[in-house]
Every structure is written in C-alpha cells, then in structure tokens.
C-alpha positions in Angstrom: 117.2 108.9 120.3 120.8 110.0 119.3 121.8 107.5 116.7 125.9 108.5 115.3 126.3 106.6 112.0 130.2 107.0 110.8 130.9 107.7 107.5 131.9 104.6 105.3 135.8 104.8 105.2 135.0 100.8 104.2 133.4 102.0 101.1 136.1 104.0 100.0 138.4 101.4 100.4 136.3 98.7 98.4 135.5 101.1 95.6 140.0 101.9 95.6 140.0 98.5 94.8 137.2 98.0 92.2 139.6 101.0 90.1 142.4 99.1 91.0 140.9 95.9 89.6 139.5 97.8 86.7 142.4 98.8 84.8 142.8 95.3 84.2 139.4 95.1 81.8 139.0 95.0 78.5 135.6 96.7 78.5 136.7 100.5 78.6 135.3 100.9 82.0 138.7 100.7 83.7 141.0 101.3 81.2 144.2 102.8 83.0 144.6 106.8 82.7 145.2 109.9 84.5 144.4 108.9 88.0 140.9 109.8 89.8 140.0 112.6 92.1 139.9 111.4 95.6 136.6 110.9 97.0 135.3 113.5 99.7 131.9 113.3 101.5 129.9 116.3 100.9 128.3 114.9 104.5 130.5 114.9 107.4 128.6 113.9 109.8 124.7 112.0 110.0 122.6 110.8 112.9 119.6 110.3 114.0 117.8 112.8 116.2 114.4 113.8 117.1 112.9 116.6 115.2 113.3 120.3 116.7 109.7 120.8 114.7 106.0 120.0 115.1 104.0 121.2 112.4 100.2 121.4 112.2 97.9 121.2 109.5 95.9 124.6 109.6 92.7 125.4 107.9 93.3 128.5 105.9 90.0 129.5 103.4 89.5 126.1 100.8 93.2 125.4 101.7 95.2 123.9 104.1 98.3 125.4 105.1 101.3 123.2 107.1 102.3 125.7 109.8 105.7 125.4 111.5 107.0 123.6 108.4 111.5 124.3 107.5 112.6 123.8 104.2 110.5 122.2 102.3 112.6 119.0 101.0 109.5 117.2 99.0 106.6 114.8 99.6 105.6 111.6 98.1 102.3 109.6 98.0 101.8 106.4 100.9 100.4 103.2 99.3 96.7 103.1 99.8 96.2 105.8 101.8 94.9 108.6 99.0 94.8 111.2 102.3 98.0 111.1 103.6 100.7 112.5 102.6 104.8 112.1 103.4 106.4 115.0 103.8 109.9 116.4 104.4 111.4 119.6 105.6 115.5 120.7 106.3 116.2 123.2 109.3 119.1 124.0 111.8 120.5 121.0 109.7 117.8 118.5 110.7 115.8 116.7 108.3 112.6 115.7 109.0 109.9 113.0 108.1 106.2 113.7 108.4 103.1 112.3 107.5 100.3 114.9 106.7 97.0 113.3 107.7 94.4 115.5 105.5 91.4 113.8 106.4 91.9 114.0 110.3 93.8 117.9 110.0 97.3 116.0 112.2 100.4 116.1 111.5 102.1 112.8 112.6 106.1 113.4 113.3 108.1 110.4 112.5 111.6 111.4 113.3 114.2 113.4 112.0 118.3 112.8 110.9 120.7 115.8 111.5 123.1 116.2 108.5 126.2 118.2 108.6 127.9 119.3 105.6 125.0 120.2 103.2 121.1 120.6 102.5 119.9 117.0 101.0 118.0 116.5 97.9 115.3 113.7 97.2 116.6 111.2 94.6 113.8 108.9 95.1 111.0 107.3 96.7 110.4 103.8 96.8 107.7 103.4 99.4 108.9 102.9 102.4 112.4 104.0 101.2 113.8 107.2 99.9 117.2 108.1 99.2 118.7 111.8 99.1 122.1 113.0 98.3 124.3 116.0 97.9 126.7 116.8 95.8 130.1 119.5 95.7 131.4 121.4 92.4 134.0 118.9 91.8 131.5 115.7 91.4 131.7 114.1 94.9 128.6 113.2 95.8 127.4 111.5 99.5 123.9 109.2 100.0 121.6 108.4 102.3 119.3 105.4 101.9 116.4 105.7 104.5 113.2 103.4 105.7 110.2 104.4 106.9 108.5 100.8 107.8 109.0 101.3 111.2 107.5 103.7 114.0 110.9 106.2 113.4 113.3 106.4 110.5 116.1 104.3 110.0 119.0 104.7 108.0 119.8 101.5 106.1 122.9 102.5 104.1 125.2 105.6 103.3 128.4 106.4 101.2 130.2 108.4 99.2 132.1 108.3 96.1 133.4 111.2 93.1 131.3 110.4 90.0 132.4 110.5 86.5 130.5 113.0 83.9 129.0 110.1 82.0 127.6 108.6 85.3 125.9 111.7 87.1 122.3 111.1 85.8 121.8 108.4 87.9 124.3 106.8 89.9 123.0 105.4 92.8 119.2 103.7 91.2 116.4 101.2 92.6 115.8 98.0 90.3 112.5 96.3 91.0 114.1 94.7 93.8 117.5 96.0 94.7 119.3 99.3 95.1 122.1 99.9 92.5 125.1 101.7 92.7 126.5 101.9 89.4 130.4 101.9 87.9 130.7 104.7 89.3 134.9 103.9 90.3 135.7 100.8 88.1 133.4 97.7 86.0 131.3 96.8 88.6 128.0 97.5 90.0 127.0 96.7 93.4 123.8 96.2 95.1 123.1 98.5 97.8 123.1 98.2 101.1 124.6 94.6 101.0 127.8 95.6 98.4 127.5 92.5 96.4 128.7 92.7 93.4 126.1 92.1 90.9 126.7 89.3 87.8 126.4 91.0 84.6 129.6 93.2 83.0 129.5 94.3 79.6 131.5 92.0 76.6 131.5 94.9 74.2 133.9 98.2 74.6 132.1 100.7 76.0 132.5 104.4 76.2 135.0 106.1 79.4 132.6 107.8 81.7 135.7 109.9 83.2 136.5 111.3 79.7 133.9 110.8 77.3 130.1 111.9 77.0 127.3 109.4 78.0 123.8 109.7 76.0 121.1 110.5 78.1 119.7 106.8 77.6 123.0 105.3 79.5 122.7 104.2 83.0 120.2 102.0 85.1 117.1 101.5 84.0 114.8 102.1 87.0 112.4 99.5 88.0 114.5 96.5 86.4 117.8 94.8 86.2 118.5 96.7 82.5 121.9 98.5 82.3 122.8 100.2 79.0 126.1 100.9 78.1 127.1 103.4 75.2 129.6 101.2 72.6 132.4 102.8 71.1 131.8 101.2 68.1 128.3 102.1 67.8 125.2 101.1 69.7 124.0 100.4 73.2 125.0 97.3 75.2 121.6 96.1 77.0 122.6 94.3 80.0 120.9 92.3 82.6 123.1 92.8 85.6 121.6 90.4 87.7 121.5 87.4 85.1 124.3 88.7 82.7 122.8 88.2 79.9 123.7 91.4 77.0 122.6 91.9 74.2 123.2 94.8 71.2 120.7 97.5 70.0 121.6 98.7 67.2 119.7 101.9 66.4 119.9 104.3 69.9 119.2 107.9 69.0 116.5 108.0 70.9 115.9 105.2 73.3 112.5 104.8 75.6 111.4 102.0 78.1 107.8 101.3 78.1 106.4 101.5 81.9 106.6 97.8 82.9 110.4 98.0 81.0 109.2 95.0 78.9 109.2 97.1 75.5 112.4 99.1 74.1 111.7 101.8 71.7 114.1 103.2 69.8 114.7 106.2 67.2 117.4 107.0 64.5 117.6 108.3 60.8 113.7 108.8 60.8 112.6 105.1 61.7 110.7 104.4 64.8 111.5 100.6 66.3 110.1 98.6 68.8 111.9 95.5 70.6 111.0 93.4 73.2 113.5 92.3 76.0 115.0 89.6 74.3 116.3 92.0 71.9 113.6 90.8 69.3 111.3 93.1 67.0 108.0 93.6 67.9 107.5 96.7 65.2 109.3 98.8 62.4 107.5 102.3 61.8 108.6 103.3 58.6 106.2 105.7 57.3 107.8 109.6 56.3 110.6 111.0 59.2 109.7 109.7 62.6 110.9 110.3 66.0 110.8 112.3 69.3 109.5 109.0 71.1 107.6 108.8 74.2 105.6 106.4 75.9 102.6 106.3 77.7 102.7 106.0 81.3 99.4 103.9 82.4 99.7 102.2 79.0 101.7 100.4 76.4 100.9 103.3 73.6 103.8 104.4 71.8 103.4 108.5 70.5 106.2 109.7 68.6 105.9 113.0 65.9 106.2 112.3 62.3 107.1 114.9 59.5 109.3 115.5 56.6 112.8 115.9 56.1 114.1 118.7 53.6 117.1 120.6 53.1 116.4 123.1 56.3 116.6 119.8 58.5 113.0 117.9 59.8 109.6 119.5 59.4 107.7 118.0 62.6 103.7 117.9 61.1 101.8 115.3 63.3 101.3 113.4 66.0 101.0 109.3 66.1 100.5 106.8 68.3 101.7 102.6 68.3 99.8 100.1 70.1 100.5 96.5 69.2 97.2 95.4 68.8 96.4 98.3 66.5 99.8 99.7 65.2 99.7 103.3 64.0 97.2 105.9 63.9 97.5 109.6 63.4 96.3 111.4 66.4 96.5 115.3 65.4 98.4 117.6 63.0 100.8 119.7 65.0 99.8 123.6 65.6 101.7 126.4 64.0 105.2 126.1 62.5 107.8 125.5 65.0 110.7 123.4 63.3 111.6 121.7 67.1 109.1 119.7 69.1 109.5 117.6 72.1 107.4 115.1 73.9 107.2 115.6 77.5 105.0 113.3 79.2 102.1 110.5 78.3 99.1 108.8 79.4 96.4 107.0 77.3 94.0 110.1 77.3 96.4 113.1 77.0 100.0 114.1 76.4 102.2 117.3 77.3 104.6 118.8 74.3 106.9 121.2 74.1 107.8 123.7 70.8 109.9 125.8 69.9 114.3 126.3 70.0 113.9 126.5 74.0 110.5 124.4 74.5 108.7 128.1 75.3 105.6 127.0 74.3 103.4 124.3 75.8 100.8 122.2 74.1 98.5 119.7 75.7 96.6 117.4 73.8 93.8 115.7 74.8 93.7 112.4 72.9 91.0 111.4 74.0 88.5 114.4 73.5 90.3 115.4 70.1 91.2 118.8 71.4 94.2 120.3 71.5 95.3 123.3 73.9 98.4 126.1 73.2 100.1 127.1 76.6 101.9 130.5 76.0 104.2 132.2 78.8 103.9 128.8 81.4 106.6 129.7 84.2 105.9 126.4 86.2 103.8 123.3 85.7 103.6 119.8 87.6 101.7 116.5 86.1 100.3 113.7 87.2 98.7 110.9 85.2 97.3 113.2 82.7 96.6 116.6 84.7 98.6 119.6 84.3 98.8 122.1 87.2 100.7 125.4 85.2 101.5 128.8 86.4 100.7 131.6 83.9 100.4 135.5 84.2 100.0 135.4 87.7 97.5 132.7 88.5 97.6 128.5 88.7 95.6 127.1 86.1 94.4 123.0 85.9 93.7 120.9 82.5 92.8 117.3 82.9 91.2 115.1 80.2 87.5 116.3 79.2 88.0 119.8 80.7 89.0 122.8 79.8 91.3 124.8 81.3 90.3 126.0 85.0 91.4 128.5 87.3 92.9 127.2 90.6 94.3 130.3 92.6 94.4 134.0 91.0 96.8 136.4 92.8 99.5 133.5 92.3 102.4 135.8 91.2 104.6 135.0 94.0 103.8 131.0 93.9 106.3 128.3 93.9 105.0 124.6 93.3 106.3 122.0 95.1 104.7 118.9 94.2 101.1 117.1 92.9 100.3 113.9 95.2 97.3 112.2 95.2 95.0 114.7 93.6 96.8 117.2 96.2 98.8 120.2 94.9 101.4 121.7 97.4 102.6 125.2 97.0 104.3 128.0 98.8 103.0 131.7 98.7 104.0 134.6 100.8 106.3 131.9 103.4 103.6 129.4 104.0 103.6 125.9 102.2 99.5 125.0 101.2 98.1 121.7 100.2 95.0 121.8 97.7 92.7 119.1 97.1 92.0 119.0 93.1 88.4 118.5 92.4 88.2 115.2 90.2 
C-alpha cells in the first residue's frame, strides 16, 4: 500500500477566485485591500503507507503500558465499544492509526499516512473521521480529513490555504452533517470534501478577518449549520449557512451554545439572556451583575456567577444556575476574595472554575453533593463528564461527584497527561505512554 495523494493546486485556484469574487461584496468579507499572502502548504507531500510500528499493550503493575508506541498524536473514544481505544502516534514522519483493545491486551494496527513537511495536530474527531492540520509562523495552514470506516485509513480530502487572524480558531469545522471550511479567502464557505458552496452569506457588514479582531464567539458553530459573524455596527450576525436564514443578536459579550446548539445564551452589561434558534427569548436574568456563562454539557442548565458592581469594577459572590422549567437558583457563595472568576466546564452534578488574575487557582464544585473543593498549585488536569484528573505536588489526584479527592499515582513529578477516554486516563512517565482504568 503506497497511496501518493498530490497536493490541491485545484484548491488554490478556486479559493484565488472566491477573493477575486469577494472584493465585489458588500458584506466586509471581501472588501478590496492590501493584497493576501500567497498560500503555501506546510505539507509537501502525503501518502498512504503501512506503518514502520507494532505496538503492544504490556501489563505493567495496575497499569498498562503501550510499548513501541512514537509520538504520541492523541486518542479518542470508538462508539460503543467502552474498551477500546483509537490511538495515534508520529515517527520517521509516519502517522499512524491504532486501536488499543484493553479488554483482550492487542494492539490492532490500522494503517499509517507518511507526512512530509511537519508533525500533524488533532483538530477533531468525528467518529470515524478525524482531521489534523499544521500550521507555519506566517498563518498557512495545510489539512487532512481522514476515515477510519474501512479496514485501513483513507484520506477523503486535503488542502491548504493562509488564514486570516480573525479566522484561526476554527477554520476548517464539522456541522452535524458536513465539514466546513470557512471564509477563510473571500464570502464563502464551502463544504468539505465536495467544495460546494454552501447557501447562507451574511446581509449585515461584518468585521475584516485580515485586519480586524474576531471575538472568541465568531466562527462555526460545531455540531450545526450556525455561523456567527462579528457586525461592525454592533452585534453578532447568526447565520444558517445551509438554509440562509440570519438573524441579529443583539447583546454578544459573552455568547454560549447549549449542547444540542438549540439555546443561545448570551452576556453583556450585567444581564444574562437566553434565546432560542429562532432568535426569540426564552429568559432575561436580571437579578444584581451577572455573567461569566457556561453551560452544562449532559444538560440544558445554564450556570453563570452573579455579584456586584462597584467603583473597583465587579465583585463576583455566587454561583447560579437556569433551567427553564425551574429558572434560577443560587447554587453556592464563591470562596475567598478573588475579583476574577471563570467558568471552565459543566455537567449537571459538578462544575470546574477558575480564580484569580491568571486562573491559578482551581475550584470544583460539586452541585450536587453541596460541597465545594479549592485546588491550589494544579500543573495539569483533564475532564470528562464531571471527573477531574489534576496533577499537584508531584502526584495525580481524581474528584468525581460524591467523592472526595483520591490519590491515582504518587511519584508523578515527571508525568504528562495525554488524554481521559472512556473512564481511561493515558499518561507518559519516564518515556512510556500508560493507560489507567478509573474505578467508577
């Protein structure tokens, strides 16, 4: 198997013309100006090739370690199959695909794709997709879409393009159904791998990705058809690319998809807001100085901090959750007297803050137990669904909903987590990569 895939010169030459065509819109997307960088691959060369590797899955005290394992690239979960495990690695410019079988100690080898010009990075995974890219200082950036469904990997789509500031969240995102690339050269977004141009373009006048700052919020919208666009005048243009339909939000501060995208939350000047995906209110939290949204992720809670604003700026003081059947309700009053809080992550049972002017200090709450847990000097943590894996002083430490905090490996000075999939932890300590089964 020695697959040679060119680079797509045809790609190039399609997104030429979508600048070319752009300087005639109205929109702000392509308004004329100094002319763009020219687009480079990072990648000058990818095919498919067999793996040089064949790790195994060695039993090394409670842990297992993957022997003969590069790089590690990541891993992601496999659709129900709670004991396996996919797994990538990068050597001698190879990058290759296995799938860890934890219950039957194999290692399964799928197939690998050599890669000339760079080391890739995971963007996503999409079951049985995953796309990686790379990127050089001066914003070119080069993709590879690849699927798993089959017995070896197969690459379904690659390019390359320079990306304006504004755009290099999230360029290249999957919708629900299709991959998206978005204006990244000009108006239009296209679905990937077809190219189509997909329907929907901003009416309003939006903000110049080359030359002006995008909000975090702008950009796809993962799992849906949602593009927001920054207005210049003011607010965020919410459009449905594949229908066209647009319309305004007003109040974008802050701005938060619930997990099924079918509620918009929204922060500014102290008010918490809540609109469907029509655009329409569903709730208007005004109740003291509110903010720092966050959703939950295997719910439709809303938490958000309120406070007090003075003349030193916002006093954060307590933590509240929406629901739309219930509406507010004041969880817990914040710990100590840091002036800056951030909400990290959600579920119904727990949620991960941050405090302090550089988020130094960690603070899980456990909703649903009422208890509420400062996390001094963390280094590293990883969550999933409500359990915290964290690195402190030297050893890796769990919490989870119910418990308190447990010990997982002391002497863990020199460890580096990697991931948390299916109730499995991967680390690397002293050169080897291990994989943990969390106790539930």
């Amino acid at each position: 198997m020695n697959q040679r895939l060119p680079l797509f010169l045809p790609l190039f030459l399609l997104l030429s013309m979508l600048v070319l065509s752009g300087c005639a819109q109205g929109n702000g997307l392509g308004k004329a100006g100094p002319p763009l960088p020219t687009s480079k691959p990072v990648w000058t060369e990818v095919s498919l090739l067999a793996p040089p590797r064949n790790p195994a899955l060695v039993q090394e005290a409670g842990d297992m370690v993957l022997d003969g394992l590069g790089e590690f690239i990541g891993a992601s979960y496999i659709p129900d199959e709670d004991r396996q495990i996919l797994v990538m690695d990068w050597a001698e410019n190879v990058l290759g695909f296995y799938i860890a079988d934890l219950y039957g100690r194999k290692v399964h080898v799928l197939g690998g794709i050599e890669i000339r010009g760079g080391r890739p990075r995971l963007a996503a995974s999409v079951w049985p997709q995953l796309l990686f890219y790379d990127q050089d200082d001066d914003g070119n950036r080069s993709w590879l879409l690849v699927d798993l469904a089959g017995e070896e990997p197969e690459i379904i789509w690659q390019g390359y393009a320079w990306v304006p500031p504004g755009l290099r969240r999230e360029p290249v995102w999957f919708g629900g159904e299709n991959w998206y690339m978005g204006p990244v050269t000009g108006p239009a977004i296209t679905r990937i791998p077809s190219g189509e141009t997909a329907a929907g373009r901003p009416d309003y006048e939006v903000l110049n990705p080359v030359t002006e700052t995008w909000p975090l919020w702008a950009g796809g919208v993962s799992n849906s058809s949602w593009y927001m666009y920054p207005v210049r005048d003011g607010g965020c243009a919410l459009l449905d690319i594949e229908t066209g339909r647009e319309h305004l939000v007003t109040k974008c501060q802050e701005l938060a998809w619930n997990e099924e995208r079918t509620l918009l939350a929204w922060a500014e000047d102290g008010q918490v807001g809540v609109l469907d995906a029509q655009g329409k209110n569903v709730a208007l939290i005004i109740q003291g100085w509110s903010g720092q949204i966050c959703w939950s992720e295997t719910g439709n809670s809303l938490y958000y901090l309120g406070g007090e604003e003075n003349f030193l700026g916002v006093t954060w003081e307590a933590l509240w959750r929406w629901e739309e059947e219930t509406g507010v309700r004041r969880l817990a009053s914040l710990p100590g007297t840091w002036n800056k809080w951030r909400l990290l992550r959600a579920t119904e049972e727990a949620v991960l803050a941050a405090a302090g002017g550089n988020g130094e200090t960690l603070f899980y709450f456990d909703v649903a137990n009422e208890k509420i847990y400062e996390l001094k000097d963390v280094e590293q943590w990883l969550w999933q669904a409500g359990v915290l894996i964290f690195l402190r002083q030297g050893e890796l430490l769990r919490l989870s909903p119910g418990f308190d905090t447990r010990i997982i490996l002391r002497d863990a000075a020199e460890c580096t987590l990697l991931g948390l999939v299916n109730r499995f932890v991967l680390y690397t300590l002293h050169g080897k990569v291990y994989i943990r089964q969390l106790a539930m």
